[in-house]
C-alpha positions as CSV (number, residue, x, y, z in Angstrom):
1,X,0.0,0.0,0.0
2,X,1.3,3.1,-0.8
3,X,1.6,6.1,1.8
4,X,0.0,9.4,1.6
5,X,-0.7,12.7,3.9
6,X,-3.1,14.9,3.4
7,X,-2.6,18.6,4.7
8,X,-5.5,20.8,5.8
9,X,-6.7,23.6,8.1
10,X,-5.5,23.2,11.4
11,X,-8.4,22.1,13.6
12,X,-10.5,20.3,10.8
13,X,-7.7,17.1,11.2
14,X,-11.1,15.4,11.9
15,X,-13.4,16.0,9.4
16,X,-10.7,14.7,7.0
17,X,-9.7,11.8,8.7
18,X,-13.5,10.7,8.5
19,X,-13.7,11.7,4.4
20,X,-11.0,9.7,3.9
21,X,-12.9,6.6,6.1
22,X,-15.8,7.2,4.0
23,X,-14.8,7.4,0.7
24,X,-11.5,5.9,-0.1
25,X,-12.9,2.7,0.6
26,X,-9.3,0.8,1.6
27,X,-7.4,3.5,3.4
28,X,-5.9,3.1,6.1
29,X,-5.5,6.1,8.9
30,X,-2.3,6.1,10.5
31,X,-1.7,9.4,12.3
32,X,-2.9,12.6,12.8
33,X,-0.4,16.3,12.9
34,X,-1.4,19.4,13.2
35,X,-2.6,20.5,9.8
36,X,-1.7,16.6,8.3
37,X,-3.4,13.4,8.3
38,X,-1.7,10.2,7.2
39,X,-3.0,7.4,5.4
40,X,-2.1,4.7,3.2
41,X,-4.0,2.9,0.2
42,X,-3.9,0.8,-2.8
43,X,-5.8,3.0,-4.8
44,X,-3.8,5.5,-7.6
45,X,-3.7,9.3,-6.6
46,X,-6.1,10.1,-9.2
47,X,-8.7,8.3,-7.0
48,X,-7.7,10.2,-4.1
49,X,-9.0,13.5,-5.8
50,X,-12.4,13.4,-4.4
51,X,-11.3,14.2,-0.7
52,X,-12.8,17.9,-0.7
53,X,-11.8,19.0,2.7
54,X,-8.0,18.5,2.0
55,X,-5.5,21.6,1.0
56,X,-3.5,19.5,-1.0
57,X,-2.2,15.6,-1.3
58,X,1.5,14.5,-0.9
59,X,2.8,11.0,-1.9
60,X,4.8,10.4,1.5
61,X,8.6,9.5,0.3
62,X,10.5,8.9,3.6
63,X,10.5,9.8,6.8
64,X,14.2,10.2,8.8
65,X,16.2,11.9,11.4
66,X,17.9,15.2,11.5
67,X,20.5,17.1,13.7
68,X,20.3,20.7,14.5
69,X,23.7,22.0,12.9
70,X,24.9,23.0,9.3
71,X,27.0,20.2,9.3
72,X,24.1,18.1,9.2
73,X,22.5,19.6,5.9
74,X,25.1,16.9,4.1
75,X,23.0,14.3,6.1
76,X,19.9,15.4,4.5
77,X,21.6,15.5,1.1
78,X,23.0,11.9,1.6
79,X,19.7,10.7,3.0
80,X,17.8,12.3,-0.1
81,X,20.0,11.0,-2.8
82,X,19.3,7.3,-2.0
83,X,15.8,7.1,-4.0
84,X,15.1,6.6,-7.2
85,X,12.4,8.7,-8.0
86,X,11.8,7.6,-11.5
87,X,8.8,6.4,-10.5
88,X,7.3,10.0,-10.1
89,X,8.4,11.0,-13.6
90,X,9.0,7.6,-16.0
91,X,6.0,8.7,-18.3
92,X,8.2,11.9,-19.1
93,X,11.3,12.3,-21.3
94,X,14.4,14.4,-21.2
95,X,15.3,16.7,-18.4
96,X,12.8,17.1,-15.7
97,X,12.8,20.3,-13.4
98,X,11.7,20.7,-9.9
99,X,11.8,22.4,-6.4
100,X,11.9,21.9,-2.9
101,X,9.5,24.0,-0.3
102,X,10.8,22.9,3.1
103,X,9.4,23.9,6.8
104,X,11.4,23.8,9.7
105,X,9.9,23.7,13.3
106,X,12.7,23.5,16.7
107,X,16.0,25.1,17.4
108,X,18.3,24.6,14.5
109,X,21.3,26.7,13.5
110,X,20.0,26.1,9.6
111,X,17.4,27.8,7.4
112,X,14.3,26.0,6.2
113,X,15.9,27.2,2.7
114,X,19.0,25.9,3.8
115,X,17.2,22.6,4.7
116,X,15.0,22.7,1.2
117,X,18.5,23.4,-1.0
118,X,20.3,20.4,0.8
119,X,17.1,18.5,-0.4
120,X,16.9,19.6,-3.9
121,X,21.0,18.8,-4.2
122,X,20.0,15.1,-3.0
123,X,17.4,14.7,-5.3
124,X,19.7,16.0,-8.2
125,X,22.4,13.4,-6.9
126,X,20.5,10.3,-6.9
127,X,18.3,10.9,-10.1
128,X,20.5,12.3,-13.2
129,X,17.4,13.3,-15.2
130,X,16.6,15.7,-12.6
131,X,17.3,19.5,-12.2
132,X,16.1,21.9,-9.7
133,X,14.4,25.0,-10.9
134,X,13.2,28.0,-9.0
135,X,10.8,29.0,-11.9
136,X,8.4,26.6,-13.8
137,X,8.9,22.9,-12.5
138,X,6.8,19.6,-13.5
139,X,7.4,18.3,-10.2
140,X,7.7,19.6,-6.2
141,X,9.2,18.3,-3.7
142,X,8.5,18.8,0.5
143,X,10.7,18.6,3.3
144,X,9.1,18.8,6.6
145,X,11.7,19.4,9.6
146,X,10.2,19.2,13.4
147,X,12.7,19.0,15.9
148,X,14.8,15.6,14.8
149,X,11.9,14.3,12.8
150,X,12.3,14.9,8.7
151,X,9.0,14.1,6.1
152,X,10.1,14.0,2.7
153,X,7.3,13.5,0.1
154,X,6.3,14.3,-3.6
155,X,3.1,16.7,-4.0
156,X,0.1,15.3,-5.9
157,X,-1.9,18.4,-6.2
158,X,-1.5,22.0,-7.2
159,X,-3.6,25.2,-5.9
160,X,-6.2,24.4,-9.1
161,X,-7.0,21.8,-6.4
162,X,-8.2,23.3,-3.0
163,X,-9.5,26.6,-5.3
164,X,-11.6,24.1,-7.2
165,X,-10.7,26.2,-10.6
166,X,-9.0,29.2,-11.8
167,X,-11.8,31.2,-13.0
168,X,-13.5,31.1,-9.4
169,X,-14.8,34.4,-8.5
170,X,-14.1,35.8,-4.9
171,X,-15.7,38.5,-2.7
172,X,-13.5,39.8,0.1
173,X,-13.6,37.5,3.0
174,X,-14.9,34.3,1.0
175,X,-14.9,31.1,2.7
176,X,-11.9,28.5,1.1
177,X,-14.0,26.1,-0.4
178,X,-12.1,23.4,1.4
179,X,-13.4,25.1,5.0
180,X,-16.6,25.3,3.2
181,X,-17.1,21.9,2.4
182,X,-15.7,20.6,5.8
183,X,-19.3,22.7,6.9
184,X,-20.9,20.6,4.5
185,X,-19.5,17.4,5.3
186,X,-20.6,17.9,8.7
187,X,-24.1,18.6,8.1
188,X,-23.9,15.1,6.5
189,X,-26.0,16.1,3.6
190,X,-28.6,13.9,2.2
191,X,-30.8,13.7,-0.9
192,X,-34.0,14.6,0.8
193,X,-31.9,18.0,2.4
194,X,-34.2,21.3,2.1
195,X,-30.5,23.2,2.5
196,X,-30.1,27.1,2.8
197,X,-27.3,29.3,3.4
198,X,-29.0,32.6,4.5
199,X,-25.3,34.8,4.0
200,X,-24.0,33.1,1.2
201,X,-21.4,35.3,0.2
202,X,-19.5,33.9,-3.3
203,X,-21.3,30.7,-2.8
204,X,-18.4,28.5,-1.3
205,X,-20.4,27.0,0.8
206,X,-23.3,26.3,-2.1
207,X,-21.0,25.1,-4.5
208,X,-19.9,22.5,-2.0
209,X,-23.1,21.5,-1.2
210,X,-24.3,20.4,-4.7
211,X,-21.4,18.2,-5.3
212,X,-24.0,16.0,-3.0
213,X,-27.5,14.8,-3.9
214,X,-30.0,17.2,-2.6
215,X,-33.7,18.2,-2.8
216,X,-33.6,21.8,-2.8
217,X,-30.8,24.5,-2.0
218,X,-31.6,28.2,-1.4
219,X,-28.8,31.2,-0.9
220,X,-28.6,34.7,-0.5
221,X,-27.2,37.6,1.0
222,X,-27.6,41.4,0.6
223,X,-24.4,42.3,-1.4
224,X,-25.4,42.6,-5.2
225,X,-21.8,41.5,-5.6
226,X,-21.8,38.7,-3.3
227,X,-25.2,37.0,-5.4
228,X,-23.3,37.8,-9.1
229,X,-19.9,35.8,-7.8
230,X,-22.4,33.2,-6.4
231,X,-24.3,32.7,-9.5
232,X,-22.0,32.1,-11.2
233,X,-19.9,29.7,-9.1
234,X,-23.0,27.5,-8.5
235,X,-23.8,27.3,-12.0
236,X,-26.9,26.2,-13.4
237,X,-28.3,23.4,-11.5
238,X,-31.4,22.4,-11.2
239,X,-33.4,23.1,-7.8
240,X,-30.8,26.1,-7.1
241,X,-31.6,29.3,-6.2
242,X,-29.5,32.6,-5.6
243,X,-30.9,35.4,-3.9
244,X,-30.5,39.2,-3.1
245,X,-32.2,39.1,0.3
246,X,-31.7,40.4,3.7
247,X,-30.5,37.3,5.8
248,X,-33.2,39.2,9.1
249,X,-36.3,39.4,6.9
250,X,-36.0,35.7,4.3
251,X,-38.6,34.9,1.8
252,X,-39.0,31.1,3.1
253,X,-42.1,29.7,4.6
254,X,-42.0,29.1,8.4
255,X,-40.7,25.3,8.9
256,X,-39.6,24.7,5.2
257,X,-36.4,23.9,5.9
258,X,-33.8,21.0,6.8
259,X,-30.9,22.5,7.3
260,X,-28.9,25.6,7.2
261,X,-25.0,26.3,7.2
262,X,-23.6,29.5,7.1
263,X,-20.5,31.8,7.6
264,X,-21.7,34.4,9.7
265,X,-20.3,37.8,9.4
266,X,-17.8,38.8,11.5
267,X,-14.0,40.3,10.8
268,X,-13.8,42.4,7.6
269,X,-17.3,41.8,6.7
270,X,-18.6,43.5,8.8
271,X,-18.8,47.5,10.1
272,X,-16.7,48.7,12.9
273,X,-19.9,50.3,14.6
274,X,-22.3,47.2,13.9
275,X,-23.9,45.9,16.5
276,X,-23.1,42.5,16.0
277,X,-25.4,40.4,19.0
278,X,-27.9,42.6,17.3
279,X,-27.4,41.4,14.1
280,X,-27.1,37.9,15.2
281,X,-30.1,37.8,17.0
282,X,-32.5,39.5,14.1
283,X,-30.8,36.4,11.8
284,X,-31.3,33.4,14.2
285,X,-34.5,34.9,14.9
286,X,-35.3,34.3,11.2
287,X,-33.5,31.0,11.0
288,X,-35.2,29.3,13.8
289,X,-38.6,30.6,11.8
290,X,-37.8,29.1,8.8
291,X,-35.9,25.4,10.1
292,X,-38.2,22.6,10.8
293,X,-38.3,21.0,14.3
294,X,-35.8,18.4,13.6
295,X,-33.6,20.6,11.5
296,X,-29.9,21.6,12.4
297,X,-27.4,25.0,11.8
298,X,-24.0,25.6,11.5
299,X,-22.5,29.0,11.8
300,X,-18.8,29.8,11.8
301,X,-18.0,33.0,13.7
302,X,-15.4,34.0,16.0
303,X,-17.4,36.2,17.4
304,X,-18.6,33.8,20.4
305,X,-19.9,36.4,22.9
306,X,-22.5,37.7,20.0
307,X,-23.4,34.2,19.1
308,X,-24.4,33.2,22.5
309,X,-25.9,36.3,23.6
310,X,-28.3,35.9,20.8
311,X,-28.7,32.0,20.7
312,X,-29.7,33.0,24.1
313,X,-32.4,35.6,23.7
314,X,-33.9,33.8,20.4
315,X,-34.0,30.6,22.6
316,X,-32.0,27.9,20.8
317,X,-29.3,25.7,21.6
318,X,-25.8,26.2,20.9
319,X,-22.6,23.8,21.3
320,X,-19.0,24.3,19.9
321,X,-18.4,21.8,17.4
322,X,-14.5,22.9,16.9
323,X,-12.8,25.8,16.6
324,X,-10.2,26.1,13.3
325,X,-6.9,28.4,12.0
326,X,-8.5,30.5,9.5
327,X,-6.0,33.4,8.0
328,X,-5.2,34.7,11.3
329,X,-8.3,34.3,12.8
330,X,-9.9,31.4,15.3
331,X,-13.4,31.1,14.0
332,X,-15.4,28.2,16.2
333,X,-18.0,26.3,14.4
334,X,-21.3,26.0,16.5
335,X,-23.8,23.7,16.3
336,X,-27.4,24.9,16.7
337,X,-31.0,23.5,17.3
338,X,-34.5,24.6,18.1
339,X,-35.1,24.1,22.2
């Protein structure tokens, strides 16, 4: 079986570690990092594409020992230049170029650069059709360095991959589409779902959701901008609707729907004079309206003292689900219900 890691947003460790149970039918968990999760399975890397919560994919190479000192960057050189790595590029002819990205964590009198060139000269040392390249390369490399502990592996995935595609369209503060379909995956959608996001933004978390069979999804939010980028990131699909609406005042009948998952505003998206348990109370006041008595939230915020004030005072159940490393930022999912 072959080995693999997975990286992802530190704190969703997991969510992934259960996609990966439930759709690579073989794999095998191993261990879980901070921001990793390894795995191994028998199935090629192009079946390993359909894990959406992941960052990117890395084909784990070897794992070794490192000292702390300079003189130790030969080690890492030697160490590197014992495997053949034709295996990685044997459909390819003539030259091939790569790099090395490297990460160094502990108390070392070395560079991660340092660390990543002493890599890249191993690679070149052991495999003659190889050349390191700091521009365009067909193939990267990563070196991870924590304390005496080294992961070398061969990336599988490129930023066309967590972004979904290139032409994606953005609104300032959009949700990564990998966070957004962790939300997803944990409202463990289902064909029959009546599904709404009531601040959709771009639509990350919409164009998640209809990778999944569903019934019905509904999304808005009051930006004209915001419905334009979603429209067209969800694409035409049947059942799918994009509104401009006003998240405290939605055009759904009272109990009409399943579920809802949302990225609250908070940070940059909102004003420095809002009143945000305010706000948060006029919107769950409208969710809790508009959910059925079995049906289920999830709102990512890190602001928790507004969230709970208004859970609160609209009189509905709230519980921290986890809290993740989001661009700076500590947003904590919560999980809420109708009392």
């Amino acid at each position: 079986m072959a080995h693999y890691f997975a990286t992802v947003l530190p704190g969703l460790e997991f969510v992934l570690k259960n996609e990966i149970q439930v759709k690579i039918a073989d794999a095998t968990i191993q261990s879980l990092e901070r921001g990793k999760v390894y795995f191994k399975s028998k199935l090629p890397a192009e079946a390993l594409m359909i894990l959406r919560t992941a960052d990117n994919l890395f084909k784990l190479i070897h794992r070794f020992k490192v000292g702390p000192h300079k003189i130790h960057l030969a080690a890492i050189k030697q160490e590197i230049s014992q495997f053949d790595l034709s295996w990685a590029y044997w459909k390819r002819s003539g030259i091939i170029s790569y790099k090395v990205n490297a990460s160094r964590i502990g108390k070392h009198t070395y560079s991660r650069f340092e660390a990543a060139e002493a890599a890249a000269q191993g690679i070149a040392k052991g495999n003659s059709r190889c050349q390191a390249s700091a521009g365009m390369h067909e193939m990267e490399f990563r070196l991870d360095i924590n304390e005496v502990d080294a992961v070398f592996a061969l990336r599988l995935t490129d930023a066309s991959f967590r972004y979904r595609k290139e032409e994606r369209r953005f609104t300032q503060a959009a949700l990564r589409p990998t966070v957004a379909h962790a939300l997803v995956w944990l409202s463990n959608p289902e064909e029959t779902d009546i599904f709404v996001d009531p601040c959709c933004g771009s639509g990350s978390i919409l164009s998640e959701r209809i990778t999944y069979p569903y019934f019905q999804i509904e999304g808005g939010d009051l930006s004209i901008e915001a419905v334009e980028a979603s429209t067209e990131n969800t694409g035409n699909h049947n059942q799918v609707r994009i509104h401009r609406w006003d998240a405290r005042q939605l055009p759904l009948d009272a109990g009409y729907i399943d579920k809802m998952v949302t990225n609250l505003p908070f940070g940059r998206q909102i004003a420095a004079d809002e009143n945000l348990p305010g706000l948060y109370y006029d919107i769950f006041k409208e969710m809790k309206r508009v959910l059925n008595k079995n049906g289920n939230i999830l709102c990512l915020t890190d602001a928790d003292a507004a969230l709970q004030i208004a859970a609160e005072r609209v009189q509905v159940t709230y519980s921290k689900e986890m809290t993740i490393s989001l661009k700076g930022l500590h947003p904590t999912l919560y999980a809420l219900k109708k009392q």
